[in-house]
C-alpha positions as CSV (number, residue, x, y, z in Angstrom):
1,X,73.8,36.2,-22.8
2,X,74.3,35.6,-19.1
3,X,76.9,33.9,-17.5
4,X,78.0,33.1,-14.3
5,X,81.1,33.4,-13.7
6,X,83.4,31.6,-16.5
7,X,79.9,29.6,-16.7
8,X,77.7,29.7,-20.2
9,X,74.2,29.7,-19.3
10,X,72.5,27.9,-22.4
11,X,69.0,26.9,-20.6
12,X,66.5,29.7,-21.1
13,X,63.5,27.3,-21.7
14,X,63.9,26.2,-18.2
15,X,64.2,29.5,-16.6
16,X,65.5,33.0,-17.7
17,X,68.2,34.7,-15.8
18,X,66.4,37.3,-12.9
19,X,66.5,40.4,-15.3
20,X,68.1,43.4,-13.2
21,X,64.7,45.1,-12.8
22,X,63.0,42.7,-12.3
23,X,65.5,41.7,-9.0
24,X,65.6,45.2,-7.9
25,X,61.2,45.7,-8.3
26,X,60.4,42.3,-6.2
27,X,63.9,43.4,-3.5
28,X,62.0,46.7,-3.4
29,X,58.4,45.2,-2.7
30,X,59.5,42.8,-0.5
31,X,61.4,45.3,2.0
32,X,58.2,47.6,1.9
33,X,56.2,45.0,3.6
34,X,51.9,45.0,3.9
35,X,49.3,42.4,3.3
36,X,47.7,43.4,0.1
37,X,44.2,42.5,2.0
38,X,44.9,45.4,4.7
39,X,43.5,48.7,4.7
40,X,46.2,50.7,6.1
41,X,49.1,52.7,4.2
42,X,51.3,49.5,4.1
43,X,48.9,47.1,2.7
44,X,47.6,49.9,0.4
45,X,50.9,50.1,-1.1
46,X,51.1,46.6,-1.9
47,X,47.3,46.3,-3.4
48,X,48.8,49.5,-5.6
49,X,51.6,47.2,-6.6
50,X,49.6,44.3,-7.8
51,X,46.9,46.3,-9.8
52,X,49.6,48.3,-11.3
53,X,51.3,44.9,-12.4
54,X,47.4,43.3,-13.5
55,X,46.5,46.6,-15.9
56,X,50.2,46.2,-17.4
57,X,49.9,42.9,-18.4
58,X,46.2,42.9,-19.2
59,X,46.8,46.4,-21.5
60,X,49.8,44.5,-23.3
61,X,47.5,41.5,-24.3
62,X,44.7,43.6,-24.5
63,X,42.3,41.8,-22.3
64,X,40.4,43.7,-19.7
65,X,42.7,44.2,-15.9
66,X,40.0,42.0,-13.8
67,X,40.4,39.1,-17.1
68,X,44.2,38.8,-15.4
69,X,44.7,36.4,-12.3
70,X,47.9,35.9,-10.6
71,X,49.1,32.0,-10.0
72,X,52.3,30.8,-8.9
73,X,53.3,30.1,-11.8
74,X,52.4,28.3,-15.4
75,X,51.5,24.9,-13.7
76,X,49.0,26.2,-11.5
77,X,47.3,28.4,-14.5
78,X,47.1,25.6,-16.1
79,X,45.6,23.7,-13.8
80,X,43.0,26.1,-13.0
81,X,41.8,26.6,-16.7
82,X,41.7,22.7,-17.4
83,X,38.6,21.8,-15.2
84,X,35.3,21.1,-16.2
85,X,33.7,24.4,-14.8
86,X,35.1,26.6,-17.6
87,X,32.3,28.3,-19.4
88,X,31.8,31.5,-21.6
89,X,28.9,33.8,-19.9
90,X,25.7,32.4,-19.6
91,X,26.8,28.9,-21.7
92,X,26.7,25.6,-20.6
93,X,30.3,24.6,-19.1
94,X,32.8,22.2,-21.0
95,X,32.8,18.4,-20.8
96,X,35.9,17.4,-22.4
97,X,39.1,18.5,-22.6
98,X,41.3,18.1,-26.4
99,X,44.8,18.5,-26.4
100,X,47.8,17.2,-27.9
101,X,50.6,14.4,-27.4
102,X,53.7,17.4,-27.3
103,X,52.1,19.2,-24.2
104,X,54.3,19.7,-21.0
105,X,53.3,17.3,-18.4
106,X,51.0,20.2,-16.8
107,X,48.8,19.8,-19.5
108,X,49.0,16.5,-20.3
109,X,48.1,15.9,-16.9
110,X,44.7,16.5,-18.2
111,X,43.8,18.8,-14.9
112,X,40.7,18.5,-13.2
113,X,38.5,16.3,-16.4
114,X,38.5,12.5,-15.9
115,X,40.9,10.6,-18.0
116,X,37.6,9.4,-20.4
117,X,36.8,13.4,-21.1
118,X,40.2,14.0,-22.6
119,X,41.3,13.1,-25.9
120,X,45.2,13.6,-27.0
121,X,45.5,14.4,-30.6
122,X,48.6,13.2,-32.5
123,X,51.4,15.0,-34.0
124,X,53.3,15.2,-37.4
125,X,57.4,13.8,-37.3
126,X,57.8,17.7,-36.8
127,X,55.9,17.8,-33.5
128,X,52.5,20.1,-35.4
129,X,49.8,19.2,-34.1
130,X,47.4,17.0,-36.6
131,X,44.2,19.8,-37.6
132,X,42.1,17.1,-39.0
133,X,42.3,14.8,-36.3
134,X,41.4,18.0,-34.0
135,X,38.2,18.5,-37.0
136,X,36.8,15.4,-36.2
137,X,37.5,14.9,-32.5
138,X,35.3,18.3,-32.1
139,X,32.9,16.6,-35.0
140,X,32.9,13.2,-33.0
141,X,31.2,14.6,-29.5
142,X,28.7,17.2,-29.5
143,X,29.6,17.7,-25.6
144,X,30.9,21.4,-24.9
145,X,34.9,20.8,-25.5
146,X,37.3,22.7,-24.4
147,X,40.5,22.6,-26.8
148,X,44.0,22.9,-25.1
149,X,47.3,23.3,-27.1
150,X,50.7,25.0,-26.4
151,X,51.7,28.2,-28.1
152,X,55.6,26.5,-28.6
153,X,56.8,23.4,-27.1
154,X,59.5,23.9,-24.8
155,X,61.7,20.9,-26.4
156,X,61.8,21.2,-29.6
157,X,60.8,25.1,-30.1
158,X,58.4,24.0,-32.6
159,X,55.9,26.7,-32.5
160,X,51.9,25.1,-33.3
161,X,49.3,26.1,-35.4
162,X,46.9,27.9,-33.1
163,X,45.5,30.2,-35.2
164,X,44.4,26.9,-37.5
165,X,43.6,25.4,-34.5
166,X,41.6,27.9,-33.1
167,X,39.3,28.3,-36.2
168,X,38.2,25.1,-36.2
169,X,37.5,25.0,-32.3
170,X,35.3,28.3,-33.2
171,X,33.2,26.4,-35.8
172,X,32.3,23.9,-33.3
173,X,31.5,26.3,-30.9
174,X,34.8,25.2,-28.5
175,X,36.6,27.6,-25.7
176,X,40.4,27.6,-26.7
177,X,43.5,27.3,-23.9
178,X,47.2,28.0,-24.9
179,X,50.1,27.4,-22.6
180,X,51.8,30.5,-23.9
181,X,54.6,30.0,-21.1
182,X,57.5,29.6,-24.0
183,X,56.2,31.8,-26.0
184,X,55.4,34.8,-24.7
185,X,58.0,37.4,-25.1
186,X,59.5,35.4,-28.0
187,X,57.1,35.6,-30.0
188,X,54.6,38.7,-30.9
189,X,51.7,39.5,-28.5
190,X,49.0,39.0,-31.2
191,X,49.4,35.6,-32.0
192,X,47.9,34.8,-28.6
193,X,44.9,37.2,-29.5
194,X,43.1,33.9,-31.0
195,X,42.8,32.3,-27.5
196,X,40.2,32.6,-25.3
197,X,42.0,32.0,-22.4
198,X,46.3,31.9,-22.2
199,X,49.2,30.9,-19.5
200,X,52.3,32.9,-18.9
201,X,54.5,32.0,-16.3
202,X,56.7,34.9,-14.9
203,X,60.2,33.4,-14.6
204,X,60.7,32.6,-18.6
205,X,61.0,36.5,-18.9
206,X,63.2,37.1,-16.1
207,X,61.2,37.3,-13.4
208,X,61.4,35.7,-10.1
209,X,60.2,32.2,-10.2
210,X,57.1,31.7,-8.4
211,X,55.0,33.8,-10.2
212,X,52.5,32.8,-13.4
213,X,49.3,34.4,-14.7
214,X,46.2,33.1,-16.3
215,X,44.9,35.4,-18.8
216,X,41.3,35.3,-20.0
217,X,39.5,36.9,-22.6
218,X,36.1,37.9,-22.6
219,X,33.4,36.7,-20.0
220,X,35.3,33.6,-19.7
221,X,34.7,31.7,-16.3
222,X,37.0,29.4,-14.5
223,X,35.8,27.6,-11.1
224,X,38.7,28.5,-8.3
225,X,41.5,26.0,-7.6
226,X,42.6,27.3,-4.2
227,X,39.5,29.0,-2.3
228,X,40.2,31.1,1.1
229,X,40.5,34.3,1.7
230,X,38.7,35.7,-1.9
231,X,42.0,36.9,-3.2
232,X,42.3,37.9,-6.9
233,X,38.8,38.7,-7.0
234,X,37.7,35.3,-5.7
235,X,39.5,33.4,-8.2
236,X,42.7,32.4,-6.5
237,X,42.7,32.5,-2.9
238,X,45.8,32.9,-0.7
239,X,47.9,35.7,0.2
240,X,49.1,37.7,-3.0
241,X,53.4,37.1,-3.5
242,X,53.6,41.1,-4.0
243,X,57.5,40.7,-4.8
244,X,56.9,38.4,-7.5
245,X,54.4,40.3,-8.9
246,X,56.5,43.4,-8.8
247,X,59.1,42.0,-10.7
248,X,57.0,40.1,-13.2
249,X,56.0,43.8,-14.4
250,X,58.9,45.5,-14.3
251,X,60.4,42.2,-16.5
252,X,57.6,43.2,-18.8
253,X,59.7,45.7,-20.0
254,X,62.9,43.5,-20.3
255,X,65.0,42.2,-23.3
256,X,63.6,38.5,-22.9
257,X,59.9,39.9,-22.7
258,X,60.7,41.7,-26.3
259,X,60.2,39.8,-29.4
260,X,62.6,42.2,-31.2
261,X,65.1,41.5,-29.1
262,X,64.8,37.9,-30.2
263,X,65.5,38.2,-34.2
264,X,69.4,38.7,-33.6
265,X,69.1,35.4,-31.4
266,X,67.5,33.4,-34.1
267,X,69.9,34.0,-36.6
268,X,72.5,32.5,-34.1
269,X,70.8,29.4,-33.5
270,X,70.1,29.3,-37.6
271,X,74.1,29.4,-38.2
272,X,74.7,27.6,-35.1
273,X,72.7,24.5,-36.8
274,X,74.8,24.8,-39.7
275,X,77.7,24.4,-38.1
276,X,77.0,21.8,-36.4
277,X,76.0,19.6,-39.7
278,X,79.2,20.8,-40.2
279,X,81.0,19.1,-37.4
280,X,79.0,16.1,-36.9
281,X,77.5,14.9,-40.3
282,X,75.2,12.5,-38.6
283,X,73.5,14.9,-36.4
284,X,69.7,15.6,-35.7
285,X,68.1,18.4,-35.2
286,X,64.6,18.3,-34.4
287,X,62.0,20.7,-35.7
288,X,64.2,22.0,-38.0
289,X,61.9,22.3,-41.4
290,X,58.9,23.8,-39.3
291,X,59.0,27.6,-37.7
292,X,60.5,27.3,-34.1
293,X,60.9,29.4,-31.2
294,X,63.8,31.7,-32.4
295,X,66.2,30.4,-29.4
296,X,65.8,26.6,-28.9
297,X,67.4,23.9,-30.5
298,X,67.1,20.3,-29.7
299,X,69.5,18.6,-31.6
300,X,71.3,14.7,-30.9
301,X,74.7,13.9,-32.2
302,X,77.4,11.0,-32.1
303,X,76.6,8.3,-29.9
304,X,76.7,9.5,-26.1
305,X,73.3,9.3,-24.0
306,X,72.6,12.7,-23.2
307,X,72.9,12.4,-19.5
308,X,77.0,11.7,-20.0
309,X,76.8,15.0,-22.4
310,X,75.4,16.6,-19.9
311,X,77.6,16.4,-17.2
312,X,80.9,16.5,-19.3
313,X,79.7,19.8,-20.6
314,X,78.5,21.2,-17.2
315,X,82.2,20.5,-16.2
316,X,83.4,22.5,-19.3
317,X,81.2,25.1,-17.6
318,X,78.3,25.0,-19.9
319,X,74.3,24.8,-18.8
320,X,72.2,22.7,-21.2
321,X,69.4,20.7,-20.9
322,X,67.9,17.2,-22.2
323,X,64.6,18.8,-22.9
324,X,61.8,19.8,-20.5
325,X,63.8,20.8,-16.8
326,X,60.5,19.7,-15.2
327,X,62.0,16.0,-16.1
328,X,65.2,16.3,-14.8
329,X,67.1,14.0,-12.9
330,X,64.6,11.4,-14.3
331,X,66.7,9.3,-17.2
332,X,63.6,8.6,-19.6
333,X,62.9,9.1,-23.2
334,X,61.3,12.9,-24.0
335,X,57.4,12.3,-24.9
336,X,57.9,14.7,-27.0
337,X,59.9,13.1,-29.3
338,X,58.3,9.5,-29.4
339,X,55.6,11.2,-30.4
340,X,57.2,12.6,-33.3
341,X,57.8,8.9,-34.0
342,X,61.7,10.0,-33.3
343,X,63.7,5.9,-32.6
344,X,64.2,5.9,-28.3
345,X,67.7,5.3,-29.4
346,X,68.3,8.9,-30.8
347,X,65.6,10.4,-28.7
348,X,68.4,9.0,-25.6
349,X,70.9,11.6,-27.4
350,X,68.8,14.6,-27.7
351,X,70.4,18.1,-25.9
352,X,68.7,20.9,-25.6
353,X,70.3,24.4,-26.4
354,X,68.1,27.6,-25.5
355,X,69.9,30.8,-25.7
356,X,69.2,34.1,-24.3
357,X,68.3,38.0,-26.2
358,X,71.9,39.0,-26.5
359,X,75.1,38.3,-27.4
360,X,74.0,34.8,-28.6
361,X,76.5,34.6,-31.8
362,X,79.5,34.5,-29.2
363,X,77.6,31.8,-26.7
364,X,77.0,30.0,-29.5
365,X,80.5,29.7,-31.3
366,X,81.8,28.7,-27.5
367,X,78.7,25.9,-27.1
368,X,79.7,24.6,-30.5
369,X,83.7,24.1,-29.3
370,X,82.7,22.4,-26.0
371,X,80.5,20.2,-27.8
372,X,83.4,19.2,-30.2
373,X,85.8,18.9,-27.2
374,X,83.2,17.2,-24.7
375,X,81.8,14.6,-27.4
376,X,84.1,13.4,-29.9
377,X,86.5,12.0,-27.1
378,X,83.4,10.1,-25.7
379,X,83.2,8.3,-28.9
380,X,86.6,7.3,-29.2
């Protein structure tokens, strides 16, 4: 479990401490220097780098090396695969875009389709995605569709039904996207194997931030985002970040890019849940009946908006979160929840714990003190 200092890092969902490889891969790369576009030794070098990195990460999700394209991260990926262009071979590209109410704000975005071409699918009061409102909004249209829906949700951990999901899409003939960013590494490679296409974003595993990939399987075609200089085999243009891309391999091979390492983690959160039940009877924890991520729990107890939680526990020297990091700063109620049909009252109160691969049972047993130390004199 990182720390940093005295500090308790408790935020993994927003971004995974740089794993020690990792650091020492991208330091490596970016001291050797060289345009991965030149021909000479230098640039050579680097090209090596990145295609080394591109058949790694294509042989571990068992997709072909040129069905792997770097981004900058999970955002762009996503971005690229939600556009209109997106086809399979010779077929007729999609029309519409079907996704869900829970997705992160990349996603629910809706990309590059018109807001009348998407259609948001509800959720259950656990945050699963509704499969027969997905049945007949690929029944409803006979439009090419493509279907869109996160491997986890990076609030709540509640991990969706995209196997489910992904049969029906087949029946009706639908290219399927997940937004794998919170799940891969936590969870095991082949559940992603149903996907057509799928979004990882580097930093969630300990790489360097600024580094993603978009994954596709198959003779799956995606229209360029950024066009110039015919990088990434014409479907990202833009000078490769070789660093990043070193160290998102070597984190390939590190404790948060290992499911295993995981298991020890989930029983952690599981008995720190209990615990917490334990020392505030009236609190919530959301997701909790429904398989999860094994390190997130978004939970909201006593009183206190989440905001003042926040900062007395960052003075106690702990790092949690109020759900998605992309909304910090931003005092609002999580869409995520609402659409759970969670009250905005409690919704205000929800904190977000996401622990690291090791040494979580200690973290944990600390997080629960400062909680009891931070929030019960707030609601005296």
């Amino acid at each position: 479990m990182a720390q940093i200092g005295k500090r308790l890092y408790l935020d993994w969902n927003a971004t995974a401490p740089l794993d020690e490889a990792a650091r020492e891969a991208a330091i490596a790369a970016l001291c050797a220097g060289g345009n991965a576009s030149s021909v000479h030794a230098e640039g050579r070098a680097s090209r090596a780098l990145i295609e080394g990195a591109r058949r790694r990460l294509a042989a571990r999700l068992g997709v072909a090396p040129d069905g792997v394209t770097f981004t900058s991260g999970g955002t762009e990926a996503n971005t690229m695969v939600l556009s209109p262009g997106v086809r399979r071979g010779e077929e007729a590209p999609v029309e519409r875009l079907i996704t869900s109410a829970v997705e992160h704000p990349a996603v629910q975005s809706g990309g590059r389709f018109p807001a009348e071409d998407v259609t948001v699918l509800p959720v259950d009061r656990h945050g699963k995605i509704a499969l027969d409102a997905l049945e007949r909004a690929l029944a409803a249209d006979p439009r090419p569709a493509l279907v869109s829906l996160m491997t986890a949700n990076n609030e709540t951990g509640v991990i969706e039904p995209l196997q489910d999901a992904a049969a029906i899409a087949s029946r009706h003939g639908a290219l399927v996207h997940t937004d794998a960013v919170q799940g891969f590494g936590r969870m095991a490679d082949t559940h992603f194997e149903v996907a057509d296409l799928v979004t990882i974003s580097g930093h969630k595993i300990g790489a360097p931030i600024g580094v993603g990939a978009l994954v596709r399987r198959g003779d799956i075609r995606v229209p360029a985002l950024v066009r110039g200089g015919g990088q990434e085999r014409g479907a990202r243009g833009g000078t490769e970040n070789v660093a990043a891309i070193a160290g998102f391999a070597a984190a390939l091979d590190g404790p948060a890019a290992d499911p295993a390492a995981w298991v020890e983690t989930e029983k952690a959160r599981d008995l720190f849940e209990a615990r917490l039940f334990k020392a505030f009877q009236n609190a919530h924890i959301f997701g909790k009946e429904v398989s999860r991520l094994p390190n997130t729990s978004l939970f909201a107890i006593g009183t206190t908006p989440a905001e003042l939680a926040l900062i007395g526990l960052d003075l106690a020297g702990i790092s949690v979160s109020s759900g998605s990091a992309c909304s910090s700063g931003k005092v609002s109620v999580s869409h995520v929840l609402l659409a759970m049909g969670v009250e905005a009252d409690i919704a205000r109160r929800a904190i977000r714990m996401s622990a690291g691969p090791l040494g979580a049972d200690a973290a944990l047993e600390r997080f629960l003190v400062a909680l009891q130390q931070v929030i019960v004199p707030m609601e005296a």
